[in-house]
N, C-alpha and C positions, 0 to 999 in steps of 0.2 A: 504494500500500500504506500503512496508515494504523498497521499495528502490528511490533515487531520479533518479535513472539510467534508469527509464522504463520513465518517460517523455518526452513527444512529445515536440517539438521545439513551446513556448510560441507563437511566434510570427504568424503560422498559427493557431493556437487556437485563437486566439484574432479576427482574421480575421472571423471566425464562432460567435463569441461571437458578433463581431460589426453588422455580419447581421441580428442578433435578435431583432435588435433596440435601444432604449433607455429603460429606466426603467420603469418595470411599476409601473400607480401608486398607493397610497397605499391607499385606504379607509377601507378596511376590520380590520386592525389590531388596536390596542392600547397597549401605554407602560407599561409593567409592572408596577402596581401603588406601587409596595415596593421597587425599586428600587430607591435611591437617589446616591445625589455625596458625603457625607457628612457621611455617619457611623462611626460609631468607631467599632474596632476589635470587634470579636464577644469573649466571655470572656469562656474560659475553662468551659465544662459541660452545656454549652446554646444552645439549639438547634436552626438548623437554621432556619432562613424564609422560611413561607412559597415557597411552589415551585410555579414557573410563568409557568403557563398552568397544562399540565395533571401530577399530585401526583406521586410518586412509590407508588406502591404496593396497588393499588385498583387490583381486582378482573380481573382479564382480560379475553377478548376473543381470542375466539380456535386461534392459530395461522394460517392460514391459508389467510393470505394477497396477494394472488398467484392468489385468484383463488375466495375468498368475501373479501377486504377493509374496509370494515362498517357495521355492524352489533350493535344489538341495546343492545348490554350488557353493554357495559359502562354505566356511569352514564349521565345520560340527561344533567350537566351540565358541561361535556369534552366532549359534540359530538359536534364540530362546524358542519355547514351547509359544506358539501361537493364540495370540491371549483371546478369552470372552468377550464376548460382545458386555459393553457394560453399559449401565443406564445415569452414570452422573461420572465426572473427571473427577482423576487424584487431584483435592485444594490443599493436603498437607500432608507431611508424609511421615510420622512421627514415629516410625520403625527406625530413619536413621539417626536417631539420640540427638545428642546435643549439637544440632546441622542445620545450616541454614544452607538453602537452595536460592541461587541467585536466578533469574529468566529472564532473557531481553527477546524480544517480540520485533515483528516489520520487516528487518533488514534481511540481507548486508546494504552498507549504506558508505559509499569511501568515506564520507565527510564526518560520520560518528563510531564506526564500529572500529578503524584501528587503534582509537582511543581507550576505547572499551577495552582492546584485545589487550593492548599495551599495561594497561589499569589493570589487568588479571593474571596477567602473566611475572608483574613487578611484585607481588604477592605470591602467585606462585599458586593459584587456586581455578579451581574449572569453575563454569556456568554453562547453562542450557539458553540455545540459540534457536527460536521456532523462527523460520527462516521462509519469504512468500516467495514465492517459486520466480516471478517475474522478477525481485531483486536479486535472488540467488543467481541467477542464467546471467543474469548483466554482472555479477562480481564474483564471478566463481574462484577469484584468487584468493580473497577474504572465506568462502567457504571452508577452502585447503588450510589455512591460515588457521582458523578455529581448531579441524579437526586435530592439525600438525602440534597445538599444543594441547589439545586431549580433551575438547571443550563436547559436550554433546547437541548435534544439531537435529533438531528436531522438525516438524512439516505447521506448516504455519498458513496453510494454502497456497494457491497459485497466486491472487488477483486480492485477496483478502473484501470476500463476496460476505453478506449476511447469509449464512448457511441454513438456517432454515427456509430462508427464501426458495432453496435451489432444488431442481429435480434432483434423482438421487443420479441420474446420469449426469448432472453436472457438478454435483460433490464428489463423485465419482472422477471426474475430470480435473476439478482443482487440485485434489488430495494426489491423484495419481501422475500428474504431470511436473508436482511439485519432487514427491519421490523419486520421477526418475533423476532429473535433474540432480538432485543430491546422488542418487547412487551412481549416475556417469560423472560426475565431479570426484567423487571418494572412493568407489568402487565399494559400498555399503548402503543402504536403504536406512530413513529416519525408522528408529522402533519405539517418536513418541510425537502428538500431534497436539495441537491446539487450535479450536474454534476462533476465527476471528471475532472479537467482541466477546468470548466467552459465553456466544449463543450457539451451543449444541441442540439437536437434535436423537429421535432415534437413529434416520438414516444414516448422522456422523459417525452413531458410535458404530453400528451394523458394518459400515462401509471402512473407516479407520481399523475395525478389526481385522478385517479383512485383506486391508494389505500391510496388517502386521505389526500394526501401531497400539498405543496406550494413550485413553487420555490425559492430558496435565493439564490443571486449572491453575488457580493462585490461591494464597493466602492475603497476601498484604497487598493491594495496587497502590499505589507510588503515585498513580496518576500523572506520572509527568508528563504525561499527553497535551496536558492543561498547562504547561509549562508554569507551574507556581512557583517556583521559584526554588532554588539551590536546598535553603534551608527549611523548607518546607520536606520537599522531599527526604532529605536528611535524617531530617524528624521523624516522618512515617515507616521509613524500613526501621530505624533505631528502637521506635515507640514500639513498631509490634514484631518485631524481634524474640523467637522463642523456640523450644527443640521441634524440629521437623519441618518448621515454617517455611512457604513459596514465594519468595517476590517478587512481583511482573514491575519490569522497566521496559525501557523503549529505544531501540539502537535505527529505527530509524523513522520513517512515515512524518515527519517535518524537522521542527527545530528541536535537536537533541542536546543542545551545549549542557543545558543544565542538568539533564542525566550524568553526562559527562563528568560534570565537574563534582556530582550529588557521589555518585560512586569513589571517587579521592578520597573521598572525608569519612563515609560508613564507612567502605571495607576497612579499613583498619582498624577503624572504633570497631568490628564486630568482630573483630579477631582477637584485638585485646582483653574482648570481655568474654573469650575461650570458647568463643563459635568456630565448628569445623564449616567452612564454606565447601559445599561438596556436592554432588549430582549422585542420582538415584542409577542404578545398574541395575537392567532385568536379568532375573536368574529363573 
């Protein structure tokens, strides 16, 4: 999504969001086990850690996520078991303890996510990247870039459509066009998805299961869509800060500076106060 001007009014979205329930819960996942609060920078010419779930650049299969999902070319040990059709997205994840999940939404975006990248890698800590398919294809350096330091990218649609609006032949088409995209860029398939606007459907989840996804909600939104300002946002991932918690940010869809600069000042407040910043692993 390239503008904040095509958004539907939060407040009936919330109202589809709250009929889905509460969160579901999490047994299937576990936290990244390299993930700490405590690294030190990573030192010029050091490669990064390993990546949390599926690698770049293993071998991939034909893209064609439209039409087969799961196919047994991958390696037997990045083929999780093929999840349930579920009826509400993970909004917390509280199986992995004392962990805060970081999420940036829209992008890749040249003009805010090397920031981001930069900002996460200076730390020394992963985040999840629901990525819209039409940004993805325009910056698939910055995709590589994610995976290369271990970050997980997840399907965020193609065109970032209101999904319930859509046939299921064209949720069908956002979700699947976005994936291949990611699996010809990485040689891997996202195995986590998010509704634009946080308005699911049943078709979503029917269809996202299908080619092999999970859903992810949020905990905390940030809102910095609204651009309120540095310390505002600051405020809100800080204030509700707690074990297991999701926070949605924004790496791209307009003006991201103050994401930007909003993440300088948490992440390290949330490290010092002995949060593991860390990304969920399907097992």
């Amino acid at each position: 999504m390239r503008s904040d001007h095509l958004r539907p009014d939060r407040r009936t979205l919330l109202k589809v969001a709250l009929g889905l329930g509460a969160a579901a819960t999490v047994h299937l996942l576990a936290a990244d086990p390299a993930s700490t609060p405590t690294r030190p920078a990573r030192a010029a010419g050091t490669p990064p850690a390993a990546a949390a779930g599926p690698p770049a650049g293993l071998p991939g299969r034909p893209p064609a996520y439209r039409l087969q999902p799961m196919t047994a070319a991958a390696p037997p040990r990045f083929r999780p078991a093929a999840p349930p059709v579920r009826t509400r997205p993970f909004e917390k994840l509280p199986d992995l303890g004392r962990s805060v999940v970081l999420t940036f939404d829209d992008g890749p975006d040249a003009r805010y996510t090397p920031d981001i990248l930069a900002t996460l890698r200076k730390h020394r800590v992963r985040a999840m990247f629901f990525v819209c398919g039409e940004m993805a294809d325009t910056h698939r350096d910055l995709l590589r870039e994610m995976a290369d330091d271990g970050h997980v990218v997840g399907n965020h649609s193609w065109s970032h459509p209101l999904i319930p609006g859509l046939s299921r032949a064209a949720i069908r088409d956002e979700l699947g066009r976005t994936s291949e995209v990611v699996d010809a860029t990485l040689g891997t398939a996202p195995l986590w998805y998010r509704a634009p606007y946080g308005a699911w459907n049943r078709n979503s989840f029917e269809i996202g299961a299908d080619l092999g996804m999970e859903p992810m909600a949020w905990t905390v939104d940030t809102l910095d869509w609204k651009t309120p300002g540095t310390d505002t946002i600051v405020r809100r991932v800080l204030d509700g800060a707690a074990p297991g918690v999701v926070v949605l940010s924004h790496d791209a869809g307009g003006n991201r500076s103050q994401s930007v600069a909003a993440l300088r000042r948490y992440l390290p407040r949330l490290i010092d106060e002995g949060y593991r910043i860390t990304v969920p692993q399907r097992v």
